[in-house]
C-alpha positions in Angstrom: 0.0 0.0 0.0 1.5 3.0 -1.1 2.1 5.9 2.0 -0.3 8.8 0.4 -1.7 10.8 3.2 -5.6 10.5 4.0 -7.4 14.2 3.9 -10.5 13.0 5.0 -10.6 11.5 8.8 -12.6 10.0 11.2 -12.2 9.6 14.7 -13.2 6.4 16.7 -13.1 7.1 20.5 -12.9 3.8 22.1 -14.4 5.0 25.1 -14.1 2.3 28.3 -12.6 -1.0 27.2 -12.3 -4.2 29.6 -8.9 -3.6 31.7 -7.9 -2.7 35.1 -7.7 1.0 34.4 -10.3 2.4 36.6 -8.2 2.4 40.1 -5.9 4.9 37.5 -8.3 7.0 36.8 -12.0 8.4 37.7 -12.8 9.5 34.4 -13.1 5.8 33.2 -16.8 5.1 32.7 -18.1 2.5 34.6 -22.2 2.1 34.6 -24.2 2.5 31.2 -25.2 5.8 31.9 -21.8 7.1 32.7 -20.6 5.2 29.2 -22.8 6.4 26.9 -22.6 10.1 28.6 -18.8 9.6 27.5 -19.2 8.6 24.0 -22.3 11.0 23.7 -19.1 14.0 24.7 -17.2 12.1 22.6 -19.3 12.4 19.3 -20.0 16.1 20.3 -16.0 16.9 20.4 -15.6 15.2 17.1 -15.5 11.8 17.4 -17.8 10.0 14.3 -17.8 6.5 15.7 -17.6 5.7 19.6 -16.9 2.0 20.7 -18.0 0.4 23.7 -17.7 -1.9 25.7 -19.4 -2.1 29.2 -18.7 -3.1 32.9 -20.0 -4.4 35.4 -21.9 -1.7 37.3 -20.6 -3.0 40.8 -17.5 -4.0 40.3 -16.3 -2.4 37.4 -14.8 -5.2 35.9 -15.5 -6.3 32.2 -18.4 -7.6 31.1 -20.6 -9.4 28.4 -24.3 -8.6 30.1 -26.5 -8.2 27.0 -29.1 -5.9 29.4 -25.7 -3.2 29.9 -24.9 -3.4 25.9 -28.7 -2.7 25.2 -28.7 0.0 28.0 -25.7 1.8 26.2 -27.0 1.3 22.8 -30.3 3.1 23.6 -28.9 6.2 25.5 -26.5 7.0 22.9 -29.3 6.2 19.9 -31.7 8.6 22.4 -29.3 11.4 22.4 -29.4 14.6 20.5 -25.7 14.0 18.9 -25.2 11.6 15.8 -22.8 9.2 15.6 -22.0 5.5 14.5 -22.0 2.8 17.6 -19.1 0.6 17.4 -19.8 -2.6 20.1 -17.3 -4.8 21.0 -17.3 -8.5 20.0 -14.2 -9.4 21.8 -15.2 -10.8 25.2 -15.4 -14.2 25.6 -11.6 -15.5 24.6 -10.1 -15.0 27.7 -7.9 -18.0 28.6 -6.1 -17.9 32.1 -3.4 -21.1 32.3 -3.0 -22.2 36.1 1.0 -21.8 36.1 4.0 -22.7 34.6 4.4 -26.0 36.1 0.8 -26.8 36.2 -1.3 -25.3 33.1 -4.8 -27.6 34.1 -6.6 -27.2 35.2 -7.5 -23.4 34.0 -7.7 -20.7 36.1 -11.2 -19.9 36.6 -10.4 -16.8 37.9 -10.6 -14.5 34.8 -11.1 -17.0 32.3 -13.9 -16.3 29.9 -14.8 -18.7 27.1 -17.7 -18.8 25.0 -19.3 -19.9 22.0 -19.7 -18.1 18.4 -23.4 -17.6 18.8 -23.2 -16.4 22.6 -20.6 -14.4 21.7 -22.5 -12.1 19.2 -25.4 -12.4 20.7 -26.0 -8.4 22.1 -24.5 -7.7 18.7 -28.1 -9.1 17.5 -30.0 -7.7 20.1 -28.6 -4.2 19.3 -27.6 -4.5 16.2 -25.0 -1.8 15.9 -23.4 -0.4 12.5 -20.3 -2.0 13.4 -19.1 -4.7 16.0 -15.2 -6.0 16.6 -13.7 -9.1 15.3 -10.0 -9.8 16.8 -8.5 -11.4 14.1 -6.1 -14.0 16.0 -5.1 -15.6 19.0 -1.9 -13.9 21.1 -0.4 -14.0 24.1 -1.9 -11.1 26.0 0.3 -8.4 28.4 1.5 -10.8 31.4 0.9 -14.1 33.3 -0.5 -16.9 31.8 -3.2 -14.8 29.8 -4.0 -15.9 26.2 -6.7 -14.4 24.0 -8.0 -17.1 22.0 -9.5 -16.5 18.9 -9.2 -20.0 16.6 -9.7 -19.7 13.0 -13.0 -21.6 13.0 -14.3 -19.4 15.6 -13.8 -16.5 13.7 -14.9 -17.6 10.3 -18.1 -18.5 12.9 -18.5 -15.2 14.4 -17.6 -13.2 10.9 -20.6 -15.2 9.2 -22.6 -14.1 12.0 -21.8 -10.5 11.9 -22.3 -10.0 8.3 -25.8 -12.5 8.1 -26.5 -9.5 10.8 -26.1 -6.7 8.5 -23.3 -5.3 11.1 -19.9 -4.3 9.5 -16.8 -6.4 11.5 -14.1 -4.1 12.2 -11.3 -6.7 11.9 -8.8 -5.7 15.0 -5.5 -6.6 14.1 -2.7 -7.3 16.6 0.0 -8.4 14.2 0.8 -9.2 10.6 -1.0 -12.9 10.7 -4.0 -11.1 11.6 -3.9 -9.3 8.7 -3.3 -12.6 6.8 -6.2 -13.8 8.4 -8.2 -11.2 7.5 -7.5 -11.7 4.3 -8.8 -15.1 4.2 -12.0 -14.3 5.7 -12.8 -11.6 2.4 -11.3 -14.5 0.2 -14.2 -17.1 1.5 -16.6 -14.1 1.3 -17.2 -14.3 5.5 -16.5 -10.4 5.3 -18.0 -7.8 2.5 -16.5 -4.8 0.8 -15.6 -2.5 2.4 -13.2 -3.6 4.7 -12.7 -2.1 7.9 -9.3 -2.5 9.8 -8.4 -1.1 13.2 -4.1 -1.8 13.5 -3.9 -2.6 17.1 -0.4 -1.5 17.5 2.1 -1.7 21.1 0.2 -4.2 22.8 1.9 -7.1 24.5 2.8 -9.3 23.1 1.3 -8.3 19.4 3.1 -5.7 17.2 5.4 -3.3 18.5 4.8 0.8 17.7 7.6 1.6 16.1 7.1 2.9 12.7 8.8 0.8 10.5 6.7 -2.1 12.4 3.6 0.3 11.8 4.5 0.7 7.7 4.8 -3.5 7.5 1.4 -3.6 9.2 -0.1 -0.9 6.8 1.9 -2.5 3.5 0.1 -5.4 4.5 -3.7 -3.5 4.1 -5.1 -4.4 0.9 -5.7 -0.9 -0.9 -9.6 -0.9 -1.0 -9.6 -1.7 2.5 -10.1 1.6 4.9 -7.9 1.6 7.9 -7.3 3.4 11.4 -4.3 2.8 13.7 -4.3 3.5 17.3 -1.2 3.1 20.0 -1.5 2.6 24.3 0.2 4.9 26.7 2.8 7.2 26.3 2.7 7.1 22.5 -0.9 7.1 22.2 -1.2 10.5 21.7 1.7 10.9 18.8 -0.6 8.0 16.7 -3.0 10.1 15.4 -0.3 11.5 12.8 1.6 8.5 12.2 -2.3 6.8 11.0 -3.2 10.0 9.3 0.3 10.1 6.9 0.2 6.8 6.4 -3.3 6.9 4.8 -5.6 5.9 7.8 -8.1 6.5 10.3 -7.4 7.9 14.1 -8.7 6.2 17.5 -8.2 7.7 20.6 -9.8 6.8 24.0 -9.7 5.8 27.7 -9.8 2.4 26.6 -6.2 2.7 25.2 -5.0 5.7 27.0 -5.5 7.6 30.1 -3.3 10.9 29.3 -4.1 13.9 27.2 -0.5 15.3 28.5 2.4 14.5 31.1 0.7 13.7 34.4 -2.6 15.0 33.0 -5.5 12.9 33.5 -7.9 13.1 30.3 -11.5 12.4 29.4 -12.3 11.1 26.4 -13.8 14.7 25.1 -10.3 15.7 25.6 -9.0 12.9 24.0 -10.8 13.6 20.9 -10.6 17.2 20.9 -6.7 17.0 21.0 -6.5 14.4 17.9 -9.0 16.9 16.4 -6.3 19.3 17.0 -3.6 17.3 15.6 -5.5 16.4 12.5 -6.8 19.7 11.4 -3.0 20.8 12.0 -2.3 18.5 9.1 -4.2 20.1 7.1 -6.7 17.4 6.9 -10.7 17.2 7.5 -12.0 15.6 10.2 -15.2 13.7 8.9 -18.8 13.1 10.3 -21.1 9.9 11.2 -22.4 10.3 7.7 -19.7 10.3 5.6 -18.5 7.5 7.4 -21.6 5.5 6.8 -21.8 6.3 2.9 -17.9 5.5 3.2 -17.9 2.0 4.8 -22.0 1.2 3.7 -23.1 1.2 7.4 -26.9 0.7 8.0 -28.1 3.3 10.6 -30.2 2.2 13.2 
């Protein structure tokens, strides 16, 4: 894929995520109304697609509870700001060995494993424009923690997703994923157009460093529409590295708690800053509609 840079961007704030990053910071929604209040500020600062997960109200730990999903999806559908819903599909993968000497039995404590159909299932309950598919199993930060995503569970849950009508937005954590994807278009499990999020310096997937980054993008087919996102301290210096090289910008509390050096951000601020950056490119930050006519999304 050629490095041409993309004049006409839009902004995913992934606004929550699944990990352990609510003792860090209080501007992490927790409850459905705090979530889609988020992603609501979100869309209003610039942000044309929000993704969501949700957590447990209680505990604030992730969660799959189809009644939270449908509680986020209908705020932010109720509110008086436009902007396409982005759900996760990732739960549900989470495998915990016991330890090094002794794998099994698994540790039930945080591991999560479910079927294809359970799965997607508040994807068809709430039917969002777009839902994730991670493209791949990897070993996953520290421990024993592997996300397990097998290749016939994903051709599974991608024939789900598109018999839905929902657009998967294939997350990919290395190069193989990418390979993967490709497959998945190949057996016609995923439709024109292709949506990619690169999923870049996450242990233990691809590192950030941009000549890693430019053999992840060389390896996006050039229909395919992309955005590129980093975690931590480099988060914030991703939205021009994705914009040069052709893509799409995510920023969020899911992937970063910082807006600057020891300042705690929310996600308005988030996007508002990557707003900043792009317009100082000399680029156009697009809305919810042009990114439905882009990728074919079906409003609900």
């Amino acid at each position: 894929m050629p490095l041409a840079m993309n004049r006409d961007v839009f902004i995913t704030c992934a606004v929550t995520g699944a990990g352990d990053t609510i003792s860090k910071s209080s501007h992490v929604p927790i409850t459905p109304k705090q979530i889609a209040d988020s992603a609501i500020d979100a869309a209003k600062a610039g942000a044309a697609v929000v993704h969501c997960h949700v957590r447990d109200p209680e505990t604030g730990s992730a969660s799959r509870r189809n009644d939270l999903y449908k509680e986020v999806t209908d705020r932010i559908r109720s509110a008086d700001v436009d902007v396409v819903l982005n759900l996760t599909a990732g739960m549900g993968g989470d495998l915990i060995f016991g330890d090094v000497e002794s794998p099994l039995p698994l540790n039930p404590r945080g591991t999560d494993m479910a079927g294809a159909t359970e799965r997607v299932s508040h994807v068809a309950e709430c039917l969002p424009e777009i839902c994730t598919l991670d493209c791949g199993t990897m070993n996953f930060n520290l421990g024993d923690y592997v996300m397990t995503n097998t290749p016939a569970m994903l051709r599974a849950m991608a024939k789900k997703m598109t018999d839905l009508g929902v657009r998967p937005e294939i997350e990919a954590f290395d190069t193989g994923h990418l390979w993967f994807a490709k497959q998945l278009a190949e057996e016609g499990l995923i439709e024109d157009p292709v949506l990619i999020q690169l999923c870049m310096g996450i242990p233990w997937g691809a590192p950030d460093d941009l000549n890693t980054f430019m053999a992840m993008v060389n390896n996006v087919p050039q229909s395919w529409t992309f955005s590129a996102f980093s975690i931590g301290r480099n988060a914030m210096a991703y939205p021009a590295a994705a914009v040069l090289a052709g893509g799409n910008v995510r920023v969020g509390l899911e992937d970063n708690l910082f807006v600057g050096k020891g300042q705690l951000a929310t996600n308005a601020q988030l996007v508002e800053k990557a707003v900043q950056v792009v317009e100082g490119m000399g680029a156009r930050i697009i809305g919810p509609e042009d990114v439905r006519k882009k990728l074919k999304l079906t409003k609900r």
